[in-house]
C-alpha positions as CSV (number, residue, x, y, z in Angstrom):
1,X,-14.1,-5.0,10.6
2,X,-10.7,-6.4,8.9
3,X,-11.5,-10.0,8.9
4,X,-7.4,-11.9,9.5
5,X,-8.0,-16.0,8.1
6,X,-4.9,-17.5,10.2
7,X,-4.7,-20.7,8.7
8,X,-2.1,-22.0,5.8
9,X,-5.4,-24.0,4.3
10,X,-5.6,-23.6,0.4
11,X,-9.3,-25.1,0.5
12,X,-10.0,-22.8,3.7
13,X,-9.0,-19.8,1.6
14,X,-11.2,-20.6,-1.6
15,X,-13.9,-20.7,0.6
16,X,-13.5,-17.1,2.2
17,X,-12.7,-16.2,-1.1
18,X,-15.9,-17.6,-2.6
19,X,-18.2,-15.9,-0.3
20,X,-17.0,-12.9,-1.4
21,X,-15.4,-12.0,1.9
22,X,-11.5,-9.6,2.1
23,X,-9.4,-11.1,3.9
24,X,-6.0,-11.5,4.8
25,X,-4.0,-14.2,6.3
26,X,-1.7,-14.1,9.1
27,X,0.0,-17.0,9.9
28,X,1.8,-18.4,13.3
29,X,3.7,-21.7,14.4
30,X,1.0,-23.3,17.1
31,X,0.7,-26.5,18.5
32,X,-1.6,-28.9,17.8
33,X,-2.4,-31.0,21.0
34,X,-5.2,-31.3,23.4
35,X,-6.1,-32.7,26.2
36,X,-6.5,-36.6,26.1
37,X,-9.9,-36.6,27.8
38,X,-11.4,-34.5,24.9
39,X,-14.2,-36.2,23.0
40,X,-15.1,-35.6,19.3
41,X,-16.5,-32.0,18.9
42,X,-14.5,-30.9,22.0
43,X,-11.2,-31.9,20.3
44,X,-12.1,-29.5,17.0
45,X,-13.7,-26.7,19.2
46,X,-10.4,-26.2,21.7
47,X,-7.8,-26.4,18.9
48,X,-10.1,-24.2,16.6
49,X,-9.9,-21.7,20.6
50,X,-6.7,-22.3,21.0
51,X,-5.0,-21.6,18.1
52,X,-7.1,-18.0,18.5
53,X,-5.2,-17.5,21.8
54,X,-1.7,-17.7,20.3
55,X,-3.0,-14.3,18.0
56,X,-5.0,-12.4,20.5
57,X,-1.9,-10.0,21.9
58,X,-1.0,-9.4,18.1
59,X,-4.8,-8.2,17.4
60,X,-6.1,-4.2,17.1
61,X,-9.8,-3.6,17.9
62,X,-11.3,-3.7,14.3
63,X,-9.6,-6.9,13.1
64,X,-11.3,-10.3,13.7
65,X,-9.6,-13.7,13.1
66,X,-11.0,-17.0,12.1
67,X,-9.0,-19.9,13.2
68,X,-10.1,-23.5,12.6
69,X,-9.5,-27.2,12.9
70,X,-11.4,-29.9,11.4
71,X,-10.6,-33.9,12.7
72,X,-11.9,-36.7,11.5
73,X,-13.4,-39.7,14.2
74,X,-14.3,-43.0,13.5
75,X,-16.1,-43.8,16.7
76,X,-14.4,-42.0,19.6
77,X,-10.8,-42.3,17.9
78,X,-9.8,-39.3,16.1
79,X,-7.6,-39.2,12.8
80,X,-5.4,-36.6,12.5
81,X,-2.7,-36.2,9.4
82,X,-1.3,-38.8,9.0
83,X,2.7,-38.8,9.1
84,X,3.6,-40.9,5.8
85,X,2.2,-43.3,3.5
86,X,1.9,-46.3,5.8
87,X,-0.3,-44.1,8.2
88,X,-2.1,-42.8,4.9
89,X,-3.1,-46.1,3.9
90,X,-3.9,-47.5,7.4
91,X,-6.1,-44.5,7.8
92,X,-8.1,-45.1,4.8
93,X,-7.8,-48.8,5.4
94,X,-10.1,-48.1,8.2
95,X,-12.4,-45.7,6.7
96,X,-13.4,-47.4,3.6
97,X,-16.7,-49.0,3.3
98,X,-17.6,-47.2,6.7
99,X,-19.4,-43.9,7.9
100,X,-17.7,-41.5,9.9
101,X,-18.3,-38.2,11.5
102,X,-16.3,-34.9,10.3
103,X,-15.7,-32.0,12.9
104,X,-14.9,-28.7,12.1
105,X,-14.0,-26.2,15.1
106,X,-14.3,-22.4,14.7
107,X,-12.8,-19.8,16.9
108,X,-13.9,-16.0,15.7
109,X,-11.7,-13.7,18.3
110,X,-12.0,-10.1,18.1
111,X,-9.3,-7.5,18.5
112,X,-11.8,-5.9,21.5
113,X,-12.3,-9.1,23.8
114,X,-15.3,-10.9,22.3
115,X,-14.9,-14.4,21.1
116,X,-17.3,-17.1,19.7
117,X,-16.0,-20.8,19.4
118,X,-18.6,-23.2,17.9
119,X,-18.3,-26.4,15.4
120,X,-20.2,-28.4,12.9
121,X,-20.8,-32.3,12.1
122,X,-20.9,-34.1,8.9
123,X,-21.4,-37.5,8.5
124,X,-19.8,-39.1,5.7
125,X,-20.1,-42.5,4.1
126,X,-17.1,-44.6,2.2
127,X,-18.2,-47.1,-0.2
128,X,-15.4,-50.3,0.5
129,X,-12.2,-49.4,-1.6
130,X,-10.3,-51.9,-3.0
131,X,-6.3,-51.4,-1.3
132,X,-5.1,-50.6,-5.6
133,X,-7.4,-47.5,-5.2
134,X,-6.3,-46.8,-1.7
135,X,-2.5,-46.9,-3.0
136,X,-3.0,-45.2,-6.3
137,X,-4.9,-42.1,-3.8
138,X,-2.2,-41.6,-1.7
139,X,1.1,-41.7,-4.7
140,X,-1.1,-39.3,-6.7
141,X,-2.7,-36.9,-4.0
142,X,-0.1,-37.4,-0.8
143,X,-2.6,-36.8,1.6
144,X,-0.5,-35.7,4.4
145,X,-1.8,-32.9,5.3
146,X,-5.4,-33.7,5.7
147,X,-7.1,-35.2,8.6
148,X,-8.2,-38.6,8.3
149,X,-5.8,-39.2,5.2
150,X,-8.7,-38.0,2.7
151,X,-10.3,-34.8,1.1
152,X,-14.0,-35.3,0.4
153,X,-12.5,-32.8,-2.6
154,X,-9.6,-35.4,-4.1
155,X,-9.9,-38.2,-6.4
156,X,-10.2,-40.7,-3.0
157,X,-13.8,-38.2,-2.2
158,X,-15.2,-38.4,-5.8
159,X,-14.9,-42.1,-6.3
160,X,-15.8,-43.3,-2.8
161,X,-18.1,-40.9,-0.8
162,X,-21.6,-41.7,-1.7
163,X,-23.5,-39.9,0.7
164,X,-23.1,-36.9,2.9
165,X,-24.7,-36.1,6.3
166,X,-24.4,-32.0,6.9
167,X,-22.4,-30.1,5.1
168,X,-19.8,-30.6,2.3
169,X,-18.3,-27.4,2.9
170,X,-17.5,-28.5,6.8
171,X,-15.9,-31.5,5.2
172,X,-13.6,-29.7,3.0
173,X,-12.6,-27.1,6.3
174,X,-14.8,-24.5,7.0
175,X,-18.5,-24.5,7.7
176,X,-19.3,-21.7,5.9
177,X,-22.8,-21.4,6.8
178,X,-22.1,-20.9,10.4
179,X,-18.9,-19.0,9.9
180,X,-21.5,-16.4,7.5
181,X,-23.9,-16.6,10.6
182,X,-21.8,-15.8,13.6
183,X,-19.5,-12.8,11.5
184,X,-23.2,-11.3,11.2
185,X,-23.7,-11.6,14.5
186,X,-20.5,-9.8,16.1
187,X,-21.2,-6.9,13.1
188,X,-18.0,-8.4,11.1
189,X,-19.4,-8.9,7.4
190,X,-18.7,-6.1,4.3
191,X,-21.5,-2.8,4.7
192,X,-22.5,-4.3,1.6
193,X,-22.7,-7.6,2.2
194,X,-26.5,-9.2,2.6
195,X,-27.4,-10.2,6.2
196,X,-29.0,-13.3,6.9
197,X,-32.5,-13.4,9.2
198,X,-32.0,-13.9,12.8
């Protein structure tokens, strides 16, 4: 099957790339709201579900598409990007010298009706950061486009995180663990590709 990444993601197209997956992107304008009563892992898991819905009529039987979301919560609130540099630094203000939870939602549609929508925690810890590192983060990295302000990646992930709950790869976008398992499943991965044990 024709594996179809839709997602604009540099770190999310690395990671295909490094598992030695072909892919192409394809790449639409969808929304990014949900429903205010989701919690957590529901919030990733419908926007990861929803974004697949906005490609399913452009999809032929052997193509699959991988769409995903990942949010960052600190308790029940989630994080999204933030929208300039005062958001930024609030963001981080918040996270620093704190654990929080990292939720990555993944929607594998096929172009013949199947669908699989499933998501992955990590945990990560911030050591306290003092607001010179916060500042110099954000004018060097401009972290606008990553939930929660941060990526575990960046400068801001080196020097603070110092310990990981799950996996660093979910972090970063994609769990790629899970994304390998479930393409096995629905018979999407490369004839030559190794298949992991059920």
């Amino acid at each position: 099957m024709r594996l179809i990444l839709a997602s604009n993601s540099p770190r999310r197209r690395q990671l295909l790339a490094d598992l030695g997956l072909p892919y192409e992107t394809r790449l639409l304008d969808v929304d990014e709201d949900f429903p205010p009563h989701l919690r957590r892992a529901e919030v990733a898991e419908y926007l990861a579900a929803h974004k697949a819905a906005a490609y399913a009529a452009g999809l032929v039987p052997d193509e699959v598409i991988i769409t995903a979301d990942t949010i960052v919560c600190l308790g029940d609130d989630v994080l999204n990007k933030p929208a300039d540099a005062a958001e930024a630094t609030a963001m981080l203000t918040r996270l620093q010298g704190r654990a929080h939870d990292v939720f990555t939602g993944v929607c594998l549609r096929t172009g013949d009706g199947r669908q699989v929508v499933f998501s992955d925690q990590t945990t990560v810890h911030f050591r306290p950061l003092s607001p010179a590192e916060i500042a110099f983060y954000i004018a060097h990295y401009q972290p606008f486009d990553k939930a929660g302000a941060y990526g575990a990646q960046d400068w801001v992930g080196m020097v603070g995180v110092t310990r990981l709950e799950g996996s660093y790869f979910n972090v970063m976008g994609l769990p790629v663990h899970r994304v390998w398992a479930e393409l096995a499943k629905l018979g999407a991965l490369p004839a030559a590709a190794p298949r992991p044990r059920h």
